[in-house]
C-alpha positions as CSV (number, residue, x, y, z in Angstrom):
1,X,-9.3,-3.6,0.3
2,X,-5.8,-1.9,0.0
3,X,-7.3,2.0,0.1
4,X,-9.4,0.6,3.1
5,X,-6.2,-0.6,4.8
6,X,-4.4,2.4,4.4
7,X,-6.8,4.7,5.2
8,X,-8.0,2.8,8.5
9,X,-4.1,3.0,9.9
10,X,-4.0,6.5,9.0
11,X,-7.1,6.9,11.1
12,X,-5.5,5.2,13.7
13,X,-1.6,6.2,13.5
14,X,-2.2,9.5,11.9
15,X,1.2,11.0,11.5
16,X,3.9,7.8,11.6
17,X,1.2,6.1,9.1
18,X,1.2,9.3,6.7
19,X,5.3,9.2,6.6
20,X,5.2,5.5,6.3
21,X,3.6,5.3,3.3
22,X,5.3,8.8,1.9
23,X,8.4,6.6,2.3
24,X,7.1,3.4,1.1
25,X,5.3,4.5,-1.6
26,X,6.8,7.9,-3.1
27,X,10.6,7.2,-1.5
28,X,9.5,10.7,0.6
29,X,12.3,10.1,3.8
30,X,12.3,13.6,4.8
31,X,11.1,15.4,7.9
32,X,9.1,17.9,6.4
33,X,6.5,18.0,3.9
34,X,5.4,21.3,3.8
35,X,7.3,23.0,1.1
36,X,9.0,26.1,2.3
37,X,8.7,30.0,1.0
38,X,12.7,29.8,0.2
39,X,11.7,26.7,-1.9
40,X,8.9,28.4,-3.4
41,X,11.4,31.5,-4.6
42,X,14.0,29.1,-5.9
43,X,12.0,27.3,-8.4
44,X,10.3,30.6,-9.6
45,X,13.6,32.6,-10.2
46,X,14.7,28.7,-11.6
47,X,11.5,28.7,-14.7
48,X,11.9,30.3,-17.6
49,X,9.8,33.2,-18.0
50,X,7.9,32.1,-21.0
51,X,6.5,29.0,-19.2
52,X,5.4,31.6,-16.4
53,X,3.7,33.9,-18.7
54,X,1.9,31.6,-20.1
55,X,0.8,30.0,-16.9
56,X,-0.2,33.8,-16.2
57,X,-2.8,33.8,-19.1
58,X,-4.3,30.0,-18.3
59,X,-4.4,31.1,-14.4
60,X,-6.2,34.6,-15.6
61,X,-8.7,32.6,-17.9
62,X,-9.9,30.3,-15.3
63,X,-9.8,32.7,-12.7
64,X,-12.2,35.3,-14.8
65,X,-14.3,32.5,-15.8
66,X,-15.1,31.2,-12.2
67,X,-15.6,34.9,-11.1
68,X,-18.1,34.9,-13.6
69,X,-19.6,31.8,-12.5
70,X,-19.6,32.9,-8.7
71,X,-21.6,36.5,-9.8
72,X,-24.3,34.1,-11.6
73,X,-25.1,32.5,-8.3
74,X,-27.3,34.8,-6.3
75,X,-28.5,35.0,-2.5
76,X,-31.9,36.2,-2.2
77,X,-35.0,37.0,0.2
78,X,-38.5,36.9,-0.7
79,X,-41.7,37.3,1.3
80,X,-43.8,34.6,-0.5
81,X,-47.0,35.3,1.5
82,X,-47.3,37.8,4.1
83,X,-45.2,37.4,7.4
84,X,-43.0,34.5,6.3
85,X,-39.9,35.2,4.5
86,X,-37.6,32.8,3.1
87,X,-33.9,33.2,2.1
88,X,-30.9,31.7,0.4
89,X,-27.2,32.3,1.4
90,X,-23.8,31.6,0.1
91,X,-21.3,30.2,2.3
92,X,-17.9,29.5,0.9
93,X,-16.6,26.1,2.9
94,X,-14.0,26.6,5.2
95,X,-10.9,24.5,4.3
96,X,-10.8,22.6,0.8
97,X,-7.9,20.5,-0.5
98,X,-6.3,20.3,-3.9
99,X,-4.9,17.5,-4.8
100,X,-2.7,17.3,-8.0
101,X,-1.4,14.2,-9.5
102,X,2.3,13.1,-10.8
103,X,2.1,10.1,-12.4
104,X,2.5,9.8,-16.2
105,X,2.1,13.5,-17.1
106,X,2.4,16.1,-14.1
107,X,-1.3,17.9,-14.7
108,X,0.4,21.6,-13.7
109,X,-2.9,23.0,-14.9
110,X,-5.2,20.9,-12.5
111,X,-3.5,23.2,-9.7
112,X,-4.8,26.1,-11.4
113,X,-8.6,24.4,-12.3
114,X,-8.5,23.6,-8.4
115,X,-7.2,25.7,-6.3
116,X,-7.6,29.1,-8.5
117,X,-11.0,27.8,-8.2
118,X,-11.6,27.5,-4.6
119,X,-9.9,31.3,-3.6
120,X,-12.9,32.8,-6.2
121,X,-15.3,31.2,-4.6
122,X,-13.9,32.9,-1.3
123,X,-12.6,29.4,0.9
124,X,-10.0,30.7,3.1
125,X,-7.5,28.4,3.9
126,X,-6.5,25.9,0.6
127,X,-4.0,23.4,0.6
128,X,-2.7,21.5,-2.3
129,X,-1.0,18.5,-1.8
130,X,1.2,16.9,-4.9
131,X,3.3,14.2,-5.2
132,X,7.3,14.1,-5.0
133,X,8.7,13.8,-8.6
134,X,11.9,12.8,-7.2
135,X,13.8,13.2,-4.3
136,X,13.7,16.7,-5.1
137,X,10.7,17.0,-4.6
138,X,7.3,18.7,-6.3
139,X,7.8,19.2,-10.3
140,X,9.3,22.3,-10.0
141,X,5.7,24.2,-12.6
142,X,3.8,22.1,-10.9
143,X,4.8,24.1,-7.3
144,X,5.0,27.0,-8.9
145,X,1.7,26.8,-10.5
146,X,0.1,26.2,-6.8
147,X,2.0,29.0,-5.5
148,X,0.8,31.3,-8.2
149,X,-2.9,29.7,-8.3
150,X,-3.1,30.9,-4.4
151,X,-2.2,28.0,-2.6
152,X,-2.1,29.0,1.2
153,X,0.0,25.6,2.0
154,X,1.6,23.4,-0.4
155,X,2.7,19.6,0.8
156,X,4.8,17.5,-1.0
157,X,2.6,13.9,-0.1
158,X,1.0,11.9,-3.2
159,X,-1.8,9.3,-3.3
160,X,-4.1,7.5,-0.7
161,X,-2.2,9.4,2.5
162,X,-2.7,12.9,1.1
163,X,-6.4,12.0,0.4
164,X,-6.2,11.1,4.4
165,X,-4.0,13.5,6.0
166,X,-6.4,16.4,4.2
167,X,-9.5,15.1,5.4
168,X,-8.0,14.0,8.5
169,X,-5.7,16.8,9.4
170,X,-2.4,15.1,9.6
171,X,1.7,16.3,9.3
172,X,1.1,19.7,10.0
173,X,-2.3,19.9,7.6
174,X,-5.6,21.9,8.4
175,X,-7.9,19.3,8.3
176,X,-10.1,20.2,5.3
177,X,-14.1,20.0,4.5
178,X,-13.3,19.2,0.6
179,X,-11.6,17.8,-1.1
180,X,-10.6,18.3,-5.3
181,X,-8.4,16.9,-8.2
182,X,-7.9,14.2,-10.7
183,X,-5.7,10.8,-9.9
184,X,-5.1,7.3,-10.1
185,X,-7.5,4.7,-9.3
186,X,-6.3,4.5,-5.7
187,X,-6.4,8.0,-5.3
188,X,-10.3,7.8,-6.7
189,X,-11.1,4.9,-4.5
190,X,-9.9,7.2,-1.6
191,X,-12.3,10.1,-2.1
192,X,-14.9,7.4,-2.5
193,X,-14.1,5.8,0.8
194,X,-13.5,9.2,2.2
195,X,-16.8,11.0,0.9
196,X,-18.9,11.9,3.9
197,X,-16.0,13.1,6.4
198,X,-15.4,15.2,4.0
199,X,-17.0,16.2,0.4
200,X,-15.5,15.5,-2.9
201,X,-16.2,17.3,-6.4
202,X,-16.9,14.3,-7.9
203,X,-16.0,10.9,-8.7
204,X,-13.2,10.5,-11.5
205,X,-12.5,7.4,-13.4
206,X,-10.2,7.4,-17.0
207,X,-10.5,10.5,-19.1
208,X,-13.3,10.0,-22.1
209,X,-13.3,12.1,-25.3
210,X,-16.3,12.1,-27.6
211,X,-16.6,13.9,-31.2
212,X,-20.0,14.2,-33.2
213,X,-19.4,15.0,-36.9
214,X,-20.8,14.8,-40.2
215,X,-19.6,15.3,-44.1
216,X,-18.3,18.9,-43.2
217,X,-16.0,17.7,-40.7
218,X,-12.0,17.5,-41.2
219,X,-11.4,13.7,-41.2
220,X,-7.5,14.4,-39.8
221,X,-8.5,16.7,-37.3
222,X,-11.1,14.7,-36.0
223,X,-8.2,12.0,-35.9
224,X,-6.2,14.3,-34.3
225,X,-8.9,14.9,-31.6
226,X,-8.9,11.8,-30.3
227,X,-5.9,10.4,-30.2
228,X,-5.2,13.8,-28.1
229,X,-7.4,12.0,-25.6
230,X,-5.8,8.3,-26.1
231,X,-2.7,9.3,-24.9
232,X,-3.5,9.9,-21.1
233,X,-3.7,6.0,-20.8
234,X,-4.5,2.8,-21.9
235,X,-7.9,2.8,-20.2
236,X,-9.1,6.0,-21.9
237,X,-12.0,5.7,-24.5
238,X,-12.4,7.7,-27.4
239,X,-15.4,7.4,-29.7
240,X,-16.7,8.7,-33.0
241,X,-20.3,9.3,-33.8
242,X,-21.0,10.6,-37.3
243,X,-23.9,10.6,-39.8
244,X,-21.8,10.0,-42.5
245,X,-20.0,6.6,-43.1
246,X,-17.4,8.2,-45.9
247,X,-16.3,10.7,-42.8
248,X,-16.1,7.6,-40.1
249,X,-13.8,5.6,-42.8
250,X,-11.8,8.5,-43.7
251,X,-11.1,9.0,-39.6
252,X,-10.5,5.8,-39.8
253,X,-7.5,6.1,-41.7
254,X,-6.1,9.4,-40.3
255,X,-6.1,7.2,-37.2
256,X,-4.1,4.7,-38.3
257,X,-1.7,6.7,-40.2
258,X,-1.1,9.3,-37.7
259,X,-0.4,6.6,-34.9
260,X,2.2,5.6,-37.3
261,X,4.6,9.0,-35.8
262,X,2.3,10.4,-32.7
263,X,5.5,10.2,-30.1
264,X,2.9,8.5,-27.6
265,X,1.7,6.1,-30.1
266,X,2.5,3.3,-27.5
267,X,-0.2,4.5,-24.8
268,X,-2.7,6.2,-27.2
269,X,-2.7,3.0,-30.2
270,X,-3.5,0.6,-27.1
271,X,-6.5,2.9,-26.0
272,X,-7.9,3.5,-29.6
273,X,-7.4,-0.6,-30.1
274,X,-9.0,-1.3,-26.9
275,X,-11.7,1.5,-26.2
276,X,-12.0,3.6,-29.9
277,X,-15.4,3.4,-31.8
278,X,-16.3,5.0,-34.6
279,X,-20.5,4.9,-34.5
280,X,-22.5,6.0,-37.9
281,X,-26.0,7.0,-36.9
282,X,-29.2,8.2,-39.0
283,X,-29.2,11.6,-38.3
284,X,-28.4,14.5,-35.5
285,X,-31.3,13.5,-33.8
286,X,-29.9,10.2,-33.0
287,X,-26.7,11.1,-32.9
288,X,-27.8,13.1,-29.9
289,X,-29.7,10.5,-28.4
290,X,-26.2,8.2,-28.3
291,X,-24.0,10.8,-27.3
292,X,-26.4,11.5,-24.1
293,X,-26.1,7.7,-23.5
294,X,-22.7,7.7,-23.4
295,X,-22.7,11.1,-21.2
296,X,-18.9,11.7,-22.3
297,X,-16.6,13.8,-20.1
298,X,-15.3,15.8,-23.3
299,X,-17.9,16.2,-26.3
300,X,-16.3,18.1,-29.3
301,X,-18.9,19.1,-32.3
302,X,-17.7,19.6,-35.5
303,X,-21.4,19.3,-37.7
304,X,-22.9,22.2,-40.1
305,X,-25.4,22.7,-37.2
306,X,-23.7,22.9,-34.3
307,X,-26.0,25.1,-32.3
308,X,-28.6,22.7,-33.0
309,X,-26.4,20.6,-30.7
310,X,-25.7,23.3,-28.1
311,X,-29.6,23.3,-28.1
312,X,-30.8,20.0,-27.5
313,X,-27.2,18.0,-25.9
314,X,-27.9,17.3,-22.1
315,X,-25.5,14.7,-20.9
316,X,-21.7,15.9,-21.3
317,X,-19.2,17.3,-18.8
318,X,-17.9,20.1,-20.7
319,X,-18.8,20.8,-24.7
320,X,-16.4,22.2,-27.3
321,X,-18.4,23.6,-30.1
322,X,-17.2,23.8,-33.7
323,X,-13.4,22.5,-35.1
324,X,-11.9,26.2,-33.9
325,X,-12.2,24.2,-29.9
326,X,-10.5,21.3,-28.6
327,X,-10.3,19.3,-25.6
328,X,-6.6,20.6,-24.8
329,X,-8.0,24.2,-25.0
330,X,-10.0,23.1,-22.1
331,X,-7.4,21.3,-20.4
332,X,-5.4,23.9,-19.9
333,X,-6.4,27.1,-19.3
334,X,-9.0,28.3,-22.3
335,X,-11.0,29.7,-19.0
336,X,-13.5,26.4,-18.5
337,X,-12.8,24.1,-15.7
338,X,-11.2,20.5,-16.6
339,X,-12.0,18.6,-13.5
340,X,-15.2,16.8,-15.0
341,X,-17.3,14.0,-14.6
342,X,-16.8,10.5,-16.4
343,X,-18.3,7.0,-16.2
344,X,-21.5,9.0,-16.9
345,X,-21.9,10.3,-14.0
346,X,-22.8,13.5,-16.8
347,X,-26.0,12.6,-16.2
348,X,-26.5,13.9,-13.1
349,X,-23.3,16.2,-12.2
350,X,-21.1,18.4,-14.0
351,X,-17.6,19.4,-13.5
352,X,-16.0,21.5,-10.3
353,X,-16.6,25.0,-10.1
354,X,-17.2,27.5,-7.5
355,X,-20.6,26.0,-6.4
356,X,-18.8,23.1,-5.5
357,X,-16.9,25.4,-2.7
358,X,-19.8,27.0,-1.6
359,X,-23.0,25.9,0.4
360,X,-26.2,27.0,-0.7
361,X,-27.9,27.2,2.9
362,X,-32.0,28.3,3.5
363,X,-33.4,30.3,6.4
364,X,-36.9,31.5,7.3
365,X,-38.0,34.3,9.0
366,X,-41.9,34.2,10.3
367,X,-43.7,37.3,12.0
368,X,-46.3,36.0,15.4
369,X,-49.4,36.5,13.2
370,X,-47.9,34.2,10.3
371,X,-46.2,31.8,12.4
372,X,-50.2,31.4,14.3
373,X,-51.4,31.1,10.6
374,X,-49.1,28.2,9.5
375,X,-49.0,26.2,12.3
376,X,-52.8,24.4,12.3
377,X,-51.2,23.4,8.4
378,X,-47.9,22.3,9.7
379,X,-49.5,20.6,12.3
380,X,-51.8,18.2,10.3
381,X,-48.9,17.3,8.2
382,X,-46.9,15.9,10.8
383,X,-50.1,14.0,12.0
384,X,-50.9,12.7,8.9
385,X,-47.0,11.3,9.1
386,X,-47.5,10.3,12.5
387,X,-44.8,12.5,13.9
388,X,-46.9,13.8,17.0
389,X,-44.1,15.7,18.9
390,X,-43.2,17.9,15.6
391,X,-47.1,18.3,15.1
392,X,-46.6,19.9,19.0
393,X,-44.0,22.6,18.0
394,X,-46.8,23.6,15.7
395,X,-49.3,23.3,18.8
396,X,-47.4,25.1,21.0
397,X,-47.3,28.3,18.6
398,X,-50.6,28.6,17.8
399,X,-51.2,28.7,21.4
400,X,-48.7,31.5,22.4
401,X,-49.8,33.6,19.8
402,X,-53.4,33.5,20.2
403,X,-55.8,35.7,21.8
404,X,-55.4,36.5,24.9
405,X,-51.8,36.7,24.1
406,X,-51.7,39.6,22.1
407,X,-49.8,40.3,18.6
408,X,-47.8,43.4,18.9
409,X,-48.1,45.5,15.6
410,X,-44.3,45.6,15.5
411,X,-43.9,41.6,15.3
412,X,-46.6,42.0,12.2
413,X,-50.3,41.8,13.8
């Protein structure tokens, strides 16, 4: 009700709505909310150089990775009987937007996971749009890392009315054909609403880890796992599945004991209390029968046969094999893209990627003779559905390229 408000006066007001809820909502009074190139320079010469040469390897990782992705998907043409020839292109979309949340943590590496993302896959103008931190404005490696990531604008505008003015086109934005990132449950409920004006990557609800173990597994690091997940909110599940019971009581423990110190022990002790499970099954077989149930956004395995798992696993948004990964490796620039599916939507999506910049269009290409061939086919099909005046189109060419009308050999007689 309150997203559908918002967005329909946006709609409406456009521009006065946009700054109206800026100012309401984020304290964002100021004319402008692109962020300027002199603003850009300030807070790079500003960072420290350590934070930028790290954000240098993450940026490289996900930006090899995606290229890798983008040479896997292929355009081709085929003649699959003669005279008709069928293709496949790749068309990068046009405009995308990138949206990157504040809130809690500032996710600097979702700039990198978006809009890093969207340049490989060849989209030519990107936005991203992030929220003021303070009256400052953008966190200052947050900018940067849009800046760096290939941004070709940058706003400073959070929430439901950068979900709008993107998709819309509003305080100086290119209005977009998709729109990407992570946020809060208005900011979900906005790309849901908004889904159809404009495409989304996929619908995002609180982040999920899941870790399948047995005997051989660490019990501490397995703690440690998942409390690495229960500290993005109070609404974020974590669960255990294990075919040992000694393992699932040791974790047990290690949880307990190492909420006892974690510095965000207040977030992460409410999430385990509320959300954690620790689930012993039979075996791996069942143990891979729950965790595809569950559909997790994160799966970690840590089991003495983990490529059985990579094998036969078929519901997860992104898997971390063996104790030497971990969700965080993922998160943040290990090459792998962390926008990913939750509420198990895994079981019919995965996470963003360059496909989800590019359309995968058709096209067909007949010669006279094979077009004459097809058509009595064609024809009966749409008469069997009833659908006389598509059954005609069909007619119509097996009429023109009959006898007396002759086939040139150069259109394929």
């Amino acid at each position: 009700m309150v997203v559908g408000d918002m967005l329909r006066r946006i709609e409406d007001e456009r521009d006065s709505a946009v700054r109206h809820y800026a100012a309401q909502l984020d304290r964002w009074e100021k004319p402008e909310f692109r962020v300027s190139n002199d603003k850009i320079r300030d807070v790079s010469c500003r960072l420290p150089e350590t934070f930028k040469e790290d954000l240098a390897v993450c940026l490289r990782n996900v930006t090899q990775f995606a290229e890798l992705q983008r040479e896997s998907l292929k355009e081709f043409e085929s003649e699959i009987s003669p005279g008709i020839v069928l293709g496949q292109k790749l068309i990068p979309v046009s405009a995308a937007g990138c949206y990157i949340p504040g809130g809690k943590y500032p996710l600097i590496s979702a700039a990198i996971m978006s809009v890093a993302t969207a340049k490989v896959a060849g989209v030519d103008y990107v936005v991203g749009c992030a929220p003021p931190r303070n009256e400052d404005g953008i966190f200052p490696a947050t900018l940067y890392a849009l800046h760096a990531s290939g941004a070709t604008e940058i706003f400073c505008l959070g929430g439901v009315q950068a979900m709008a003015a993107m998709a819309r086109g509003c305080v100086g934005i290119r209005a977009v054909d998709i729109i990407t990132g992570p946020g809060n449950a208005f900011v979900a409920e906005a790309k849901r609403q908004l889904f159809g004006m404009v495409g989304i990557d996929l619908p995002a609800g609180p982040t999920e880890i899941m870790v399948i173990a047995d005997e051989s597994a660490y019990p501490e690091l397995v703690a440690t796992d998942l409390l690495g997940q229960a500290e993005h909110g109070p609404d974020s599940p974590a669960w255990l599945i294990t075919t040992s019971e000694k393992l699932g009581r040791e974790v047990m423990a290690c949880v307990d004991r190492l909420l006892e110190t974690l510095p965000t022990r207040e977030i992460a002790a409410v999430s385990w209390g509320n959300l954690g499970e620790i689930i012993v099954v039979e075996d791996d077989d069942a143990a891979i029968a729950l965790s595809d149930e569950y559909a997790p956004e994160h799966l970690e395995i840590q089991t003495k046969c983990n490529e059985y798992y990579l094998d036969k696993l078929r519901n997860y948004g992104s898997l971390f094999v063996g104790e030497e990964s971990t969700v965080a490796y993922g998160d943040k620039g290990v090459g792998t893209n962390h926008t990913l599916p939750t509420g198990r939507a895994a079981r019919y999506t995965g996470g963003l990627s360059v496909g989800k910049f590019i359309k995968t269009v058709t096209y067909q290409k007949l010669t006279r003779q094979a077009s004459r061939g097809i058509a009595p086919v064609m024809a009966r099909m749409c008469d069997a559905e009833g659908m006389l005046a598509h059954a005609a189109t069909c007619d119509v060419r097996f009429s023109r390229y009959s006898p007396p009308n002759k086939i040139s050999s150069e259109e394929g007689a």
